[in-house]
N, CA, C and O atoms as a MOPAC input file, in Angstrom:
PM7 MOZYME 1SCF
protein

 N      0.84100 1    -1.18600 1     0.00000 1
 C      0.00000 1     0.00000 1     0.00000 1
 C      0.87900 1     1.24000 1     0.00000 1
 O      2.06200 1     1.05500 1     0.28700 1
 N      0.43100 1     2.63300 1    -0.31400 1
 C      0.87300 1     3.11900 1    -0.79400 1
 C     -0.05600 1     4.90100 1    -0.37400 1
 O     -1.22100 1     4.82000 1    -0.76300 1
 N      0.17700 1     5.97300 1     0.12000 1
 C     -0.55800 1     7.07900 1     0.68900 1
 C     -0.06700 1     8.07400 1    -0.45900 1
 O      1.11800 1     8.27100 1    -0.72700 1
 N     -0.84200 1     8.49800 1    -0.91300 1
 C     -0.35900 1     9.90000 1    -1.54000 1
 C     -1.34000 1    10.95200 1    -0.81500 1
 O     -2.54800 1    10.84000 1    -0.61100 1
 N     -0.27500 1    12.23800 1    -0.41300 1
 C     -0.58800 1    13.10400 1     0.32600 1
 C     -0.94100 1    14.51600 1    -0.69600 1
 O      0.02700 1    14.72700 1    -1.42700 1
 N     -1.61900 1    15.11500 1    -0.83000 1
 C     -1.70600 1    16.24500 1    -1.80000 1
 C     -1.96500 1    17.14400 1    -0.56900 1
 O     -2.42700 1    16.65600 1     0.46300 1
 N     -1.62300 1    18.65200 1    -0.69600 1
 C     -2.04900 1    19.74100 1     0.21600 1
 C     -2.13600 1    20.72500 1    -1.27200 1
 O     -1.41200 1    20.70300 1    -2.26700 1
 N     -3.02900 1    21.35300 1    -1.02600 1
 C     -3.23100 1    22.42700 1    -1.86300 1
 C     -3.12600 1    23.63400 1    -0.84200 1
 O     -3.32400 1    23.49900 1     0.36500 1
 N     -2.82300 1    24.72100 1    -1.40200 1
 C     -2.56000 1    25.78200 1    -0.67700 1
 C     -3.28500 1    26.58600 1    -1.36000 1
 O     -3.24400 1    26.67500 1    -2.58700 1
 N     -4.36200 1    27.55300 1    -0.24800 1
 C     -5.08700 1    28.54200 1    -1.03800 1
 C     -4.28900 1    30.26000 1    -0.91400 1
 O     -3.48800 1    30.73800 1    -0.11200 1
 N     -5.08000 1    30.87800 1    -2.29700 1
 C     -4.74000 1    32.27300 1    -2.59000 1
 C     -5.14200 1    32.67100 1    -0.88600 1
 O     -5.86600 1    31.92900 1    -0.22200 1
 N     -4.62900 1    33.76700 1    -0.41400 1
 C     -5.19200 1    34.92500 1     0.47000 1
 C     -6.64800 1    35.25100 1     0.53000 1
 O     -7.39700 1    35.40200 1     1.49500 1
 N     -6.84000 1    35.31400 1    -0.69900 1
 C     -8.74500 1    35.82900 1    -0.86700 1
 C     -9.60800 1    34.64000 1    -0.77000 1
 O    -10.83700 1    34.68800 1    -0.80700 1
 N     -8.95800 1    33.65500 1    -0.65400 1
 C    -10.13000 1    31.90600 1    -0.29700 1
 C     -9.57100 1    31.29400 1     1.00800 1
 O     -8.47200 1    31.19400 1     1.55200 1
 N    -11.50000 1    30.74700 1     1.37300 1
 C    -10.66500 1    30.03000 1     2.81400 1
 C    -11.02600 1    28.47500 1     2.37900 1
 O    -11.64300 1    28.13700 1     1.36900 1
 N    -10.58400 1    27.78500 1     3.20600 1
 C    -10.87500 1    26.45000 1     3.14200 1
 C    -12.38700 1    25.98000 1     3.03600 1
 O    -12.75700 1    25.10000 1     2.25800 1
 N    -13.12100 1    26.58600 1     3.80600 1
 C    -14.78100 1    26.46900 1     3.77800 1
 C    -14.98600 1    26.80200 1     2.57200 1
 O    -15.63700 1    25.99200 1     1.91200 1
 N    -14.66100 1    27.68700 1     2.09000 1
 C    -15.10700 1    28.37900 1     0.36100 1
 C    -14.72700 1    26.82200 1    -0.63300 1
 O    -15.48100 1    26.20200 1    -1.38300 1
 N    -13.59900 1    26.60500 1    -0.35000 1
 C    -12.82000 1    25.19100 1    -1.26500 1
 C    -13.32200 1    24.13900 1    -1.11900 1
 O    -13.51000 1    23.34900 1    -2.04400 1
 N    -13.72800 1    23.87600 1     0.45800 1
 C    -14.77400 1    22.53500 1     0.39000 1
 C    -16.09900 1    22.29200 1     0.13900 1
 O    -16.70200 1    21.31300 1    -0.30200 1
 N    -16.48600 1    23.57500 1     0.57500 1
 C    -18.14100 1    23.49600 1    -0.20300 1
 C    -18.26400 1    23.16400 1    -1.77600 1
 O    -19.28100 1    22.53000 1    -2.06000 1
 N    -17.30200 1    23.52200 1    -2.97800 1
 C    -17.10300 1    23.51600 1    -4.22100 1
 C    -16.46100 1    21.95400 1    -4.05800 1
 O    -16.97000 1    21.19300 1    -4.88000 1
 N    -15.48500 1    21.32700 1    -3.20500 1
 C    -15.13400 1    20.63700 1    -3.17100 1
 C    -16.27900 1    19.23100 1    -3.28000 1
 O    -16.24900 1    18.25900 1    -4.03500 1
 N    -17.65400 1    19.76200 1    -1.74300 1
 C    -17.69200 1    18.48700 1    -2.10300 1
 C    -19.38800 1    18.60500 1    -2.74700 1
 O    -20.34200 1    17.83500 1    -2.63500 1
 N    -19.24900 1    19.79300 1    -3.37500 1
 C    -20.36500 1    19.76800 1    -4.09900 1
 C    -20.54000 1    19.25200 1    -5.41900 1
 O    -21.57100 1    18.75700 1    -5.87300 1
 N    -19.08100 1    19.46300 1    -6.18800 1
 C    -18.71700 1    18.95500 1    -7.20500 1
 C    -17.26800 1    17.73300 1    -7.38500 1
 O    -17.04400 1    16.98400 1    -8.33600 1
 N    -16.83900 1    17.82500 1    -6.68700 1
 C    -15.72700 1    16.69000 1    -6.53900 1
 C    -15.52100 1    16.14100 1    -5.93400 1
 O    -14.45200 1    15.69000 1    -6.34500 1
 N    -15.79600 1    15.53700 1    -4.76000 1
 C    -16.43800 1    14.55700 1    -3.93800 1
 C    -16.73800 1    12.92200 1    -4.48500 1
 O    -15.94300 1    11.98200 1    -4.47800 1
 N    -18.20200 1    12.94400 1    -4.96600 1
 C    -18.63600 1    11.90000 1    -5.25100 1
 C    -17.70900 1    11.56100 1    -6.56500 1
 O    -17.41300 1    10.36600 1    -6.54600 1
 N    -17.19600 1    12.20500 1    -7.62500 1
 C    -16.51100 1    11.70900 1    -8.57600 1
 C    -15.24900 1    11.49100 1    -8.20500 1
 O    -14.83200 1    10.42900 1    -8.66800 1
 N    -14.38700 1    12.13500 1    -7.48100 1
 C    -13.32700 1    11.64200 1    -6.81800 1
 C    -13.15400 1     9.99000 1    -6.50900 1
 O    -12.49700 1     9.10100 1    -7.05000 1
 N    -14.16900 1    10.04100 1    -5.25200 1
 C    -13.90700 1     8.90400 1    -4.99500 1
 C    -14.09500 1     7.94900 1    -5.53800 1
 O    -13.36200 1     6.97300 1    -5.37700 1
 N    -15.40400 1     7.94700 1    -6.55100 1
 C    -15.73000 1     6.57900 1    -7.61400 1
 C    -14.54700 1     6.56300 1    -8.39700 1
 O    -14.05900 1     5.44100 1    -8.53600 1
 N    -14.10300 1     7.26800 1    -8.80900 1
 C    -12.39700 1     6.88600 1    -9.63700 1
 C    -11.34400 1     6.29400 1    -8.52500 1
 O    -10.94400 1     5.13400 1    -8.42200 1
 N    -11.00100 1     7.49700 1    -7.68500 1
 C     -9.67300 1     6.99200 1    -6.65500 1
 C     -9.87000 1     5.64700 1    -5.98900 1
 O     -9.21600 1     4.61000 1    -6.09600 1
 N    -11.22300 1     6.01100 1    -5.08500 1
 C    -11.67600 1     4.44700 1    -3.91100 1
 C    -11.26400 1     4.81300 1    -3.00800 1
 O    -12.15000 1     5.16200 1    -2.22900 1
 N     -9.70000 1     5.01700 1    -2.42000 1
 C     -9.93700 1     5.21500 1    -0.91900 1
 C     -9.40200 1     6.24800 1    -0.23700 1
 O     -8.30400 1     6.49800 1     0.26100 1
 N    -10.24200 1     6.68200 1    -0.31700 1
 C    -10.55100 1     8.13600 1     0.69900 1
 C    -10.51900 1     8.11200 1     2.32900 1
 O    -11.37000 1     7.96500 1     3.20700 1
 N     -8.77500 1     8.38000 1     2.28500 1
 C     -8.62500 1     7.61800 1     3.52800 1
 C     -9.08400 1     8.98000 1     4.44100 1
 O     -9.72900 1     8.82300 1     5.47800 1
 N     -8.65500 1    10.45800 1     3.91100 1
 C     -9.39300 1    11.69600 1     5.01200 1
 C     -9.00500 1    12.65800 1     4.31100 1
 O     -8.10800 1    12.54200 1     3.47600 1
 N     -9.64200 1    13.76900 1     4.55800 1
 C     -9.43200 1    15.32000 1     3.72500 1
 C     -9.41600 1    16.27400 1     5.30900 1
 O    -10.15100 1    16.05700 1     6.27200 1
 N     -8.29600 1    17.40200 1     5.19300 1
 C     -8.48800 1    18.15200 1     6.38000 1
 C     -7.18800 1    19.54700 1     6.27300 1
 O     -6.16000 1    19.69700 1     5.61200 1
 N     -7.75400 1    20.18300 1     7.07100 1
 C     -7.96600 1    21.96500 1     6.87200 1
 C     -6.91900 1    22.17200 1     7.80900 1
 O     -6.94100 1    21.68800 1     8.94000 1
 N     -5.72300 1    23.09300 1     7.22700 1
 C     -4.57100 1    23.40700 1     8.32600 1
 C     -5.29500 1    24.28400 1     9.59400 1
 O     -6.36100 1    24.80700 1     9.27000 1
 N     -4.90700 1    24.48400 1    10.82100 1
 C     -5.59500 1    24.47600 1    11.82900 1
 C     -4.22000 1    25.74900 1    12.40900 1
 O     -4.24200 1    26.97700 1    12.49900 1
 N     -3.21100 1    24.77900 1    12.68300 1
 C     -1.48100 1    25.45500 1    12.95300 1
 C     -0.58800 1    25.37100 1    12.11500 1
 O     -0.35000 1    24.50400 1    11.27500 1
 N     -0.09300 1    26.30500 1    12.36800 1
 C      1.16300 1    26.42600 1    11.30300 1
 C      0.83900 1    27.12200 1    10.23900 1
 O      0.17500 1    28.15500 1    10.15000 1
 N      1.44200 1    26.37500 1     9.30300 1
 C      1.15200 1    26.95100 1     7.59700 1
 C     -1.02100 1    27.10800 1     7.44400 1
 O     -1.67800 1    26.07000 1     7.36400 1
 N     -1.56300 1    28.18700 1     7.43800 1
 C     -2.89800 1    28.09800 1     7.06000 1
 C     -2.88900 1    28.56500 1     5.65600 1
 O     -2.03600 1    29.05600 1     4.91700 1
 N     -5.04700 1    28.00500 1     5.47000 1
 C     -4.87400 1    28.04300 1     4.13500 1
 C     -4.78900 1    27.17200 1     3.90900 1
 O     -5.18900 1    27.18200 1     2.74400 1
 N     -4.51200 1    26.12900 1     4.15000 1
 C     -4.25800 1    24.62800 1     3.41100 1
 C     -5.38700 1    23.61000 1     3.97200 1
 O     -5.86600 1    23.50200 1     5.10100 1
 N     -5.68000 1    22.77500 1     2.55000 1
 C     -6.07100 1    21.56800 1     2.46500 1
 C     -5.20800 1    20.29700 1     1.83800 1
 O     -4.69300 1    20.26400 1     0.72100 1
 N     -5.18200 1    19.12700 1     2.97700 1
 C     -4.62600 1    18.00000 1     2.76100 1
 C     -5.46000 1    16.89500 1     2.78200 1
 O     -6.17900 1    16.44500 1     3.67400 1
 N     -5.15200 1    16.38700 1     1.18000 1
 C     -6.24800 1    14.80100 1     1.08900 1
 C     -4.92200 1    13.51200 1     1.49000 1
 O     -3.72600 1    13.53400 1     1.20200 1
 N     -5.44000 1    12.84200 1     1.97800 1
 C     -4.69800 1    11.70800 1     1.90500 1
 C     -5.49000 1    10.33000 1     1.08300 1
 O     -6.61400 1    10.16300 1     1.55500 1
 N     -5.24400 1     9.61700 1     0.29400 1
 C     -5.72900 1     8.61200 1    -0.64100 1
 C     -4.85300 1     7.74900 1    -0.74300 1
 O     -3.62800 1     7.77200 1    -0.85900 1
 N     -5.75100 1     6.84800 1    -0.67700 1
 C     -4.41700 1     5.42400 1    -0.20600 1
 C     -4.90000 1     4.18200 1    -1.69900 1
 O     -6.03600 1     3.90000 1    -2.08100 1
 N     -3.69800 1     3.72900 1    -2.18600 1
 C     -3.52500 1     2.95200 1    -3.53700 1
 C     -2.83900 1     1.58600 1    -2.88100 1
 O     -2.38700 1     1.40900 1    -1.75000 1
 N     -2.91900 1     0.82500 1    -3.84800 1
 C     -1.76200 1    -0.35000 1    -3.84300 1
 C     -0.65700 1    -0.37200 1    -4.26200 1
 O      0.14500 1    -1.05900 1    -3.62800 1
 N     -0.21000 1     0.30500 1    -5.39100 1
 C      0.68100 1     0.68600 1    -5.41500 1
 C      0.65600 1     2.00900 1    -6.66500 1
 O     -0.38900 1     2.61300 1    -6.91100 1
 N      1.81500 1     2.28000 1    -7.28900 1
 C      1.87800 1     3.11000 1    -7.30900 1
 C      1.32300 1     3.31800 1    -9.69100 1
 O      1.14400 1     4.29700 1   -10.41400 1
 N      1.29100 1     2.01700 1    -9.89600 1
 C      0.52700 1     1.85800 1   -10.82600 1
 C     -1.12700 1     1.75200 1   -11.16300 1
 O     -1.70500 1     1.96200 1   -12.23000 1
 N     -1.64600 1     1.36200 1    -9.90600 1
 C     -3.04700 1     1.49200 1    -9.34500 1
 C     -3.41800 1     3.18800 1    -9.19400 1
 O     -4.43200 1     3.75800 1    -9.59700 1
 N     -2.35100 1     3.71600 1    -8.54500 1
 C     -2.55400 1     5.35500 1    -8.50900 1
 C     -2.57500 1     5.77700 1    -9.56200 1
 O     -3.36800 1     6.71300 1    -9.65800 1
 N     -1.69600 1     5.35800 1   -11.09200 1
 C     -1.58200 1     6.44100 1   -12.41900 1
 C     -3.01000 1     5.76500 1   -12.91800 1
 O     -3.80800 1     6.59600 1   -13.35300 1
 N     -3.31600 1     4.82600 1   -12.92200 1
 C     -4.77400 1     4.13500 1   -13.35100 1
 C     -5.50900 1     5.28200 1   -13.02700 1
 O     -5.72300 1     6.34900 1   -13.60300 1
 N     -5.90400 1     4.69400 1   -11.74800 1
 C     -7.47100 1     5.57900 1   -11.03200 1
 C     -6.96500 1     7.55800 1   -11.91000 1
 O     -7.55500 1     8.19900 1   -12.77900 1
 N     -6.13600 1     7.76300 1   -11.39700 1
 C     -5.68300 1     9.24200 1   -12.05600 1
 C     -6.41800 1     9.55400 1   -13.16600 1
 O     -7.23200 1    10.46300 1   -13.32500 1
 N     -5.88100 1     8.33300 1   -14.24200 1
 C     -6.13900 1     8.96600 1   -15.51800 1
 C     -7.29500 1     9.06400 1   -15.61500 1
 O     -7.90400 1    10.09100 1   -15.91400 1
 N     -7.85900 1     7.75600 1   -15.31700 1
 C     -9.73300 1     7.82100 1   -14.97700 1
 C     -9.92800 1     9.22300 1   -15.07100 1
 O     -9.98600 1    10.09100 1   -15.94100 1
 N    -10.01200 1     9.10400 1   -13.78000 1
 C    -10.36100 1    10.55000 1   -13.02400 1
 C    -10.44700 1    11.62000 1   -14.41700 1
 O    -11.39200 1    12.24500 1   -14.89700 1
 N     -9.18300 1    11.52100 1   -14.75800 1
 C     -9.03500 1    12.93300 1   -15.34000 1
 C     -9.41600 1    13.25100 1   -16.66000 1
 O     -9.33700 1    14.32100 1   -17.26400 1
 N    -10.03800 1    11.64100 1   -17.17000 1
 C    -10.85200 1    11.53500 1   -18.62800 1
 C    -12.52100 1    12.23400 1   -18.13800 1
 O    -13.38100 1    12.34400 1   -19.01200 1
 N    -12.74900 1    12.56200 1   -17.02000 1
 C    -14.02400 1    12.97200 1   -16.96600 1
 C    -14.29800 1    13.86600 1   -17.42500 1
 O    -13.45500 1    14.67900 1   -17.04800 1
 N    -15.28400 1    14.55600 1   -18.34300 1
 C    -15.73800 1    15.91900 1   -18.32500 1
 C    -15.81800 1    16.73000 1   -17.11400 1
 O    -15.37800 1    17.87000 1   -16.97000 1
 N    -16.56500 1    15.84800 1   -16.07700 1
 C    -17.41500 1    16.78400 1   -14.66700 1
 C    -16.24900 1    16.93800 1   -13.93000 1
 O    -16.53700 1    17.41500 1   -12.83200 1
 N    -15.00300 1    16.73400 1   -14.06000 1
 C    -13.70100 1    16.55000 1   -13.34500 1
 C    -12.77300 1    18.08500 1   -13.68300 1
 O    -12.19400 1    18.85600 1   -12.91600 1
 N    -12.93700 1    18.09000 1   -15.06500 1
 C    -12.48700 1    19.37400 1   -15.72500 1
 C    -13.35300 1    20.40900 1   -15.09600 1
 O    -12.88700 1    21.10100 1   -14.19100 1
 N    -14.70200 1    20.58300 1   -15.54800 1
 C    -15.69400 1    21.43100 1   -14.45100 1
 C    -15.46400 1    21.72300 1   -12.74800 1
 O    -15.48800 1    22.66600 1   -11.95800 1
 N    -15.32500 1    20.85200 1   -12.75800 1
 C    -14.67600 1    21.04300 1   -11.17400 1
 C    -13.32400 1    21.82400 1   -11.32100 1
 O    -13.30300 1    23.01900 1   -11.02600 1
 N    -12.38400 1    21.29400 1   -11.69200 1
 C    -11.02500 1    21.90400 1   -11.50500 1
 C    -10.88600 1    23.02300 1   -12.14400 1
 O     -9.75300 1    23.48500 1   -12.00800 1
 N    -11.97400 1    23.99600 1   -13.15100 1
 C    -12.02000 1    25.31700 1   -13.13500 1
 C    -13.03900 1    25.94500 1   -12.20400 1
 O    -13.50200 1    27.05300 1   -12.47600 1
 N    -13.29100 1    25.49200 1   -11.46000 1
 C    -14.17500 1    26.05700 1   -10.55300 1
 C    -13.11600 1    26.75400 1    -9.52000 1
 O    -12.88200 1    27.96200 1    -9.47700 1
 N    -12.34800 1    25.44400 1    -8.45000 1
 C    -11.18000 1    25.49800 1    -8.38500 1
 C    -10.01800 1    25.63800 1    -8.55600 1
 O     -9.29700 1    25.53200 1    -7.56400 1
 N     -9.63400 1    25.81800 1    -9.37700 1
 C     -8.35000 1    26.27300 1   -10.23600 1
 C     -7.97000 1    27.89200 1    -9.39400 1
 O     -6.88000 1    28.29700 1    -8.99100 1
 N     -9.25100 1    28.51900 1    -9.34600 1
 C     -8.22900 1    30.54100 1    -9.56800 1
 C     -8.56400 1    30.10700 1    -7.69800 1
 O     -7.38600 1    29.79100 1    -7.53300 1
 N     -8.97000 1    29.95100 1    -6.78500 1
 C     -8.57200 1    29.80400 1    -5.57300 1
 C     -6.60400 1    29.12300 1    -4.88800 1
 O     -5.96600 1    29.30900 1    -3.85200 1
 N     -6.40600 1    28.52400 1    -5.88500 1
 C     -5.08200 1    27.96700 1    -5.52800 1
 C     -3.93800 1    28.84500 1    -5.88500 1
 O     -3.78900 1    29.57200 1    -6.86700 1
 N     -3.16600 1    28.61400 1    -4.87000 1
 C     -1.73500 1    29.64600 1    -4.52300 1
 C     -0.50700 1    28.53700 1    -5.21500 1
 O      0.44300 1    28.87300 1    -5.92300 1
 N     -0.85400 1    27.20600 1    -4.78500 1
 C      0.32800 1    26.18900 1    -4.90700 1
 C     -0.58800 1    24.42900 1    -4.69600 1
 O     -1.64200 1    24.30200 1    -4.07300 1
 N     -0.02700 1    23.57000 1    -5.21200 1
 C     -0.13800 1    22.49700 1    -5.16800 1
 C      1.29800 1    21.48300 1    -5.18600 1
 O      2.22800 1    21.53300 1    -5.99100 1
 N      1.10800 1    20.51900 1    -3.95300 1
 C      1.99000 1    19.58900 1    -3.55000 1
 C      1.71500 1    17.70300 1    -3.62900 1
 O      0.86200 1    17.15200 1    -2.93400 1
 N      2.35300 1    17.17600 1    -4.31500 1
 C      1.29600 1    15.81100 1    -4.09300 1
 C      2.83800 1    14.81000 1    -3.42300 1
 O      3.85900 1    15.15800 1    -4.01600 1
 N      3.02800 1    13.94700 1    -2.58300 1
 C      4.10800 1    13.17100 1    -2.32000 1
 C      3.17900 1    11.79900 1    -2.16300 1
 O      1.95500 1    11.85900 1    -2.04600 1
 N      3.88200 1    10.64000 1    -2.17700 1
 C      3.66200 1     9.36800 1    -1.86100 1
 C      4.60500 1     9.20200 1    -0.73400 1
 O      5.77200 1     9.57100 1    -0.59700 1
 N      3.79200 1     8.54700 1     0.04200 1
 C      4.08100 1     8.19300 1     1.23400 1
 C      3.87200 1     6.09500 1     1.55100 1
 O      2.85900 1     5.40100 1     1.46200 1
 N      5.25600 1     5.72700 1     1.89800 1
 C      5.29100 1     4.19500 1     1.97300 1
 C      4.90500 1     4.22400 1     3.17900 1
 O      5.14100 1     5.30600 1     3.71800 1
 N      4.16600 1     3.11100 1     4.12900 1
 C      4.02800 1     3.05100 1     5.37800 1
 C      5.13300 1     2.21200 1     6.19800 1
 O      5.14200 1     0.98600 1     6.08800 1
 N      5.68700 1     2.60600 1     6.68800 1
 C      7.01400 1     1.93600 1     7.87500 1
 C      5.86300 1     0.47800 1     8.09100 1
 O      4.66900 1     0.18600 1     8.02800 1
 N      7.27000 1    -0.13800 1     8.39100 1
 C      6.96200 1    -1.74200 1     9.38000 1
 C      6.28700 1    -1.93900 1     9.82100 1
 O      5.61500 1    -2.91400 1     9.48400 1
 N      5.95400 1    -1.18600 1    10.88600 1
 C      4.91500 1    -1.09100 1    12.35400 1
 C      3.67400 1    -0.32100 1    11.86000 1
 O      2.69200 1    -0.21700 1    12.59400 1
 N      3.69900 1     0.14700 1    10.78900 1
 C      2.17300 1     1.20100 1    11.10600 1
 C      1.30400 1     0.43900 1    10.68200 1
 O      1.64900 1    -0.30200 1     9.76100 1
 N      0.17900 1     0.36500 1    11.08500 1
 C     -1.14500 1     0.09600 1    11.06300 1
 C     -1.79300 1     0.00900 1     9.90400 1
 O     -2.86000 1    -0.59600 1     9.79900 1
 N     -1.04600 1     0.76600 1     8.67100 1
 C     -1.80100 1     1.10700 1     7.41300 1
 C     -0.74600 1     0.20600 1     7.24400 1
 O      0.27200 1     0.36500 1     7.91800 1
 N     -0.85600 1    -0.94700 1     6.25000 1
 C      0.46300 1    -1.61700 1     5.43300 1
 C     -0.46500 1    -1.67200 1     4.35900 1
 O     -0.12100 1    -2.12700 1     3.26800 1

């Protein structure tokens, strides 16, 4: 298994409430029928604000470019991501392996 972490970072003029309402009004339910596992989505609190981090968990890391492309053959996917698009400052995506011991393998 396999975590990819995305944080999007919003402009100054958007808050996170503004991003998730669009979020899961329109990208939500199509998200996940492509990705599958929606392991949590959540709103910087300390530190760096402004930010939203999804975490989505794959098998590996060919299962992730799959579901992706899916995803990104959608029409309603494109609609979404100009909805979203002029709110974003920056976007980050890493994969994350789970150590020995953790709970997620």
């Amino acid at each position: 298994m396999i975590v990819e972490q995305r944080t999007y970072t919003l402009k100054p003029d958007h808050t996170p409430a503004q991003f998730i309402a669009v979020y899961e009004q329109l990208g939500l339910t199509l998200q996940v029928a492509h990705l599958g596992n929606l392991i949590g989505y959540f709103m910087s609190d300390i530190g760096v604000l402004n930010q939203i981090v999804f975490l989505w968990g794959y098998s590996d890391l060919n299962d992730r470019a799959g579901r992706r492309a899916s995803l990104a053959a959608e029409p309603e996917w494109e609609a979404y991501l100009n909805k979203v698009r002029p709110m974003l400052a920056a976007m980050e995506s890493r994969v994350l392996v789970p150590a020995s011991s953790s709970p997620l393998r």
